[in-house]
N, C-alpha and C positions, 0 to 999 in steps of 0.2 A: 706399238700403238702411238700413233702422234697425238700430242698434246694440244690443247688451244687454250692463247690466254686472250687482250686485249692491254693495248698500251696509249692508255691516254694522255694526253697533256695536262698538266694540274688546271694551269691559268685560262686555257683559251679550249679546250677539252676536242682538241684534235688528237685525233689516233692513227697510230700509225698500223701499215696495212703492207703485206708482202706486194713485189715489183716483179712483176712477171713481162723479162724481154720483149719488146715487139719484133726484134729478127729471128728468122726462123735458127740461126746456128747457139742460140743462148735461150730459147724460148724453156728449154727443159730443166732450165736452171733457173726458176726465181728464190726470190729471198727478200730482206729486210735490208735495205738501205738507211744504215746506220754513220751516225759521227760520234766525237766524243768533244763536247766544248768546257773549257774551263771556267770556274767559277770565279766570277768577275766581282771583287768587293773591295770599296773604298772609301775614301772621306770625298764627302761634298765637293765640288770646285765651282766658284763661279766669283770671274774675275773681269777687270777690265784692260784692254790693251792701252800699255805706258810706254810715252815717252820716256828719251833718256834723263830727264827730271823728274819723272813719278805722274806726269800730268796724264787723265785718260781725254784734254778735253781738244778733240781736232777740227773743230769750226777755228781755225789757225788761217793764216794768209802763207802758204808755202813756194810762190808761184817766182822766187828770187833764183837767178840762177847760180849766183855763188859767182866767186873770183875765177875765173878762166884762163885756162894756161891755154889757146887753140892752137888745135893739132894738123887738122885739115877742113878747110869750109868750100872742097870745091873752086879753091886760087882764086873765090871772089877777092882775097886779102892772103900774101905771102905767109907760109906758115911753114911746119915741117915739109922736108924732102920727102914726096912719093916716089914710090919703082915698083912697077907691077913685075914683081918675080918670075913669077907665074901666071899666063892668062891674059885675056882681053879687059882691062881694067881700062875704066878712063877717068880720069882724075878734074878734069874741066867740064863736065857735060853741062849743057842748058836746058836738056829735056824737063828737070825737074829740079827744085831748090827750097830746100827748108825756108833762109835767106839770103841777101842777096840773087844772084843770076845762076848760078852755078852750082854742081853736088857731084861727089863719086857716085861713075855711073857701075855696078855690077851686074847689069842685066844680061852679060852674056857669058861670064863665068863658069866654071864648070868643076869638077872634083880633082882635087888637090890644089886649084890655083891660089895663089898669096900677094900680098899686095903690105908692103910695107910703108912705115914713115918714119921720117930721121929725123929728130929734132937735133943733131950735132951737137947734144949736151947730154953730158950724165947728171941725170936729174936721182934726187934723193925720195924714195917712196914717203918718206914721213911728211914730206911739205903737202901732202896731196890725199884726197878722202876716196875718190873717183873717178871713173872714165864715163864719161857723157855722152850722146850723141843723139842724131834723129837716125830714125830708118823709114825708108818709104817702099813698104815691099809689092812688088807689082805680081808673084807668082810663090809658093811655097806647099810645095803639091805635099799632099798627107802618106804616099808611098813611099817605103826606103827611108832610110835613114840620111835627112836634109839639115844642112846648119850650116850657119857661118858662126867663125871662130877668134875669138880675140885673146891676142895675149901680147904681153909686154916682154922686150928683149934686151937684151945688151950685149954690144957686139957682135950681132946676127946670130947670137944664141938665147933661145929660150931660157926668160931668168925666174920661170913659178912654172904656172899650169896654166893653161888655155881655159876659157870658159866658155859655154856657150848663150850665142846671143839668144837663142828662143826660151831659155830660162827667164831673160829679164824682158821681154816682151812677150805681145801677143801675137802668134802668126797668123793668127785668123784675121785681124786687121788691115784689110790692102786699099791700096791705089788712097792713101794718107799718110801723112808725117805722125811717129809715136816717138817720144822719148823712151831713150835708155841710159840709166846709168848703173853702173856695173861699180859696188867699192873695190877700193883698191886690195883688200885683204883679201877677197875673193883670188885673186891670180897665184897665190902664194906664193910670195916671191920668194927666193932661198939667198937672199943678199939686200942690201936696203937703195940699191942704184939701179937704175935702165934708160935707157935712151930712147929705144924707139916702139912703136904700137904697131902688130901684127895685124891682117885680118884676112882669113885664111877660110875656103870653101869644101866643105862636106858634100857630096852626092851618092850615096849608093843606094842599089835597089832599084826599081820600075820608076819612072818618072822622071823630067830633067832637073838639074839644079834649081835651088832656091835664086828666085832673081830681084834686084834690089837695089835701089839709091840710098847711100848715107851723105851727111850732111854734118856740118857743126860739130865736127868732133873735138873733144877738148880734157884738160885734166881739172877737176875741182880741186881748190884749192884749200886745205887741211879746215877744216871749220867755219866754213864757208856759204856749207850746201844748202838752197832754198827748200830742199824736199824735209820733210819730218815722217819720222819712222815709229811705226808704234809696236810694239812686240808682245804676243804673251810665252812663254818658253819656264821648264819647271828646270827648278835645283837640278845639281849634279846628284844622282843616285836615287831621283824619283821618275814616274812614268805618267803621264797626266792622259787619259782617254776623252777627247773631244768631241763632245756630238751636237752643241748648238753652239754660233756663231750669231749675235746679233748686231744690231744697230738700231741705234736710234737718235733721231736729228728732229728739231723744231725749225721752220722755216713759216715765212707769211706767206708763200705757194698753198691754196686750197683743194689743191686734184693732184692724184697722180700724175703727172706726164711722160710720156716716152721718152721725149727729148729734153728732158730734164734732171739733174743729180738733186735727191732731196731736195727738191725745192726750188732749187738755183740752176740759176742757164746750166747747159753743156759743159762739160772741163776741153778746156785743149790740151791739157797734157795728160790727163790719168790718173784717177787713181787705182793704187793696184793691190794684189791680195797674194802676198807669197807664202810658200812652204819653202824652208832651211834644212839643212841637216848637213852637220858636221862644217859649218862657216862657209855652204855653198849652195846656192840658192836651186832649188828641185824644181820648182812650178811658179809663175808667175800666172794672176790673170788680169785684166784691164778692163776698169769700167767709165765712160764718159758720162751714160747720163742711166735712165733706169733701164729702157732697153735695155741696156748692155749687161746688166746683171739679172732682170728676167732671164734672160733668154738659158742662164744655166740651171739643169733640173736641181729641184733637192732647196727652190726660192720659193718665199712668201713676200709679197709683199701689203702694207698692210696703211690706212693712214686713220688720223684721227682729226677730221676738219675742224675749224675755228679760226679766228683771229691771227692766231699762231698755231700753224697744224705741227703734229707730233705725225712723224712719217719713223715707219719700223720696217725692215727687213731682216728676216729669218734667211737663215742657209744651216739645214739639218744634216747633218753627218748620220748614214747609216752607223748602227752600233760598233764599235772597234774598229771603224773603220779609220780616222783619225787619233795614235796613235801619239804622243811627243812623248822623246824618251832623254832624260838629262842628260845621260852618258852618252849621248853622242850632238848635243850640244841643237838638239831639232827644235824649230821655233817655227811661229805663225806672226808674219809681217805684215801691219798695215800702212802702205805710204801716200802723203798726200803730196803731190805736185803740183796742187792750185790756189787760188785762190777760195777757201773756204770762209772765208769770215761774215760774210752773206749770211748763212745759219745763226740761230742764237744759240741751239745745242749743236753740238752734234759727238757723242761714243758708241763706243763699241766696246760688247762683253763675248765672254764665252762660258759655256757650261760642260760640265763632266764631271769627272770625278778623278783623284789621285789614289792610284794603285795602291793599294798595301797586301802583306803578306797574312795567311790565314794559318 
């Protein structure tokens, strides 16, 4: 004799109910579509993204480029030795230019091609914070696995790891100049010296290579960089569960506007919202003005008019879905590349909660 019970939810008094197949070869077989989730309990968290001085406060003017070592600007101005190794690379093109007349043209590149620069000096990584550049990408099809690839060499041998550039940009931004700079620690270098800077094409799968102008590329110079970095990242040997992400900024802007960042005109360089893990950077995203950050689900945006408007945005993380774990060094980046000081406020917190054991 079959039994019958009912199994309801405490909180929300949903019951669950057997699943009977819609294909005819599993229809004779229904049942309970069951999980099993763990019980999630912790301390409070609710913190604010700090500078490397403890400061949470980024209406800051970031918009300096730092001391430049340049590497290639398109021979508007003599710099390192190009050799396209591999591929239809061109190193003078006029079709496009950050500045000056000139940009590496990569629009016709293909998988495996490479394209080097020789500074004819062994340069020491410690004089140096990061690698710079603009990209102005004209095609970056979403099939297959697409990237271009940067890494630092000596001696025509790879002296760390390759990184990929669509980590530190956005690839959805085309036919415009975006800043990248990539730190130096990212490459991991296995010796403190290199010479020269690789950049090397990925294409596989359905679709053609990523196609692309760089422009301005260059090295920052150790403590130099105009960008400022905000971080939140938990101790070694705790786990922090993230599920809101705010901001909030005062400006004398009265309205929301599309084509405005809190407040203040458009940014020309970005700012941007990374996910880290283990000293390399997972996800980059780019925002100019508010469009750019409506446009991803999971935003609110919100203002409070006046004299001085208070302007908030929310970005809600489904449950466990945002996860930082000390032990493997995962952090949430905020960078600013502009001129912010336009703002009278402007931070950024996060809320969740720090794991503990039961």
């Amino acid at each position: 004799m079959a039994g019958r019970f009912r199994l309801i939810g405490q909180s929300d008094g949903s019951e669950a109910r057997v699943y009977v197949p819609k294909d005819k070869a599993h229809a004779s077989k229904p049942g309970l579509v069951v999980y099993t989730h763990p019980l999630e309990v912790g301390d409070p968290l609710l913190i604010f993204f700090n500078d490397e001085n403890g400061s949470p406060d980024q209406n800051v003017n970031a918009s300096g480029a730092g001391t430049l070592l340049g590497i290639h600007n398109g021979g508007d101005v003599v710099q390192w030795t190009p050799t396209a190794n591999i591929g239809a690379w061109v190193f003078n093109s006029t079709d496009q230019a950050n500045t000056g007349t000139r940009s590496i043209d990569a629009t016709n590149t293909r998988n495996g091609d490479l394209a080097t620069f020789d500074s004819g000096l062994l340069l020491n990584i410690g004089d140096y914070s990061a690698v710079r550049g603009y990209i102005y990408i004209t095609s970056w099809p979403a099939s297959g696995n697409k990237q271009f690839e940067v890494g630092l060499s000596q001696g025509g041998a790879l002296a760390g790891s390759k990184v990929l550039l669509s980590s530190y940009i956005d690839t959805s931004v085309q036919d415009s100049w975006q800043l990248f700079e990539v730190p130096v620690v990212d490459f991991g270098l296995q010796n403190n010296t290199f010479d020269s800077l690789t950049i090397d094409v990925i294409d596989s799968g359905r679709g053609s290579a990523p196609s692309a102008y760089f422009d301005d590329l260059a090295l920052v110079s150790a403590g130099t960089s105009g960008v400022k970095r905000y971080i939140i990242e938990p101790p070694v040997g705790q786990d922090w569960v993230i599920n809101r992400v705010k901001w909030s900024a005062v400006s004398t802007s009265n309205a929301i506007k599309y084509n405005e960042f809190f407040g203040i005109p458009a940014l020309t360089n970005g700012y941007t919202f990374s996910f880290e893990s283990r000293g390399t950077v997972r996800q980059t995203f780019t925002s100019k003005d508010f469009y750019s950050i409506a446009q991803y689900p999971n935003t609110t945006l919100d203002i409070i008019s006046g004299t001085a408007s208070l302007f908030e945005v929310y970005f809600d993380i489904p449950q466990e879905q945002q996860v930082l774990r000390g032990d493997l060094n995962e952090r949430m980046v905020l960078t600013v590349r502009d001129d912010l000081s336009g703002m009278t406020r402007f931070r950024a917190s996060a809320q969740g909660f720090a794991r503990k054991d039961i």
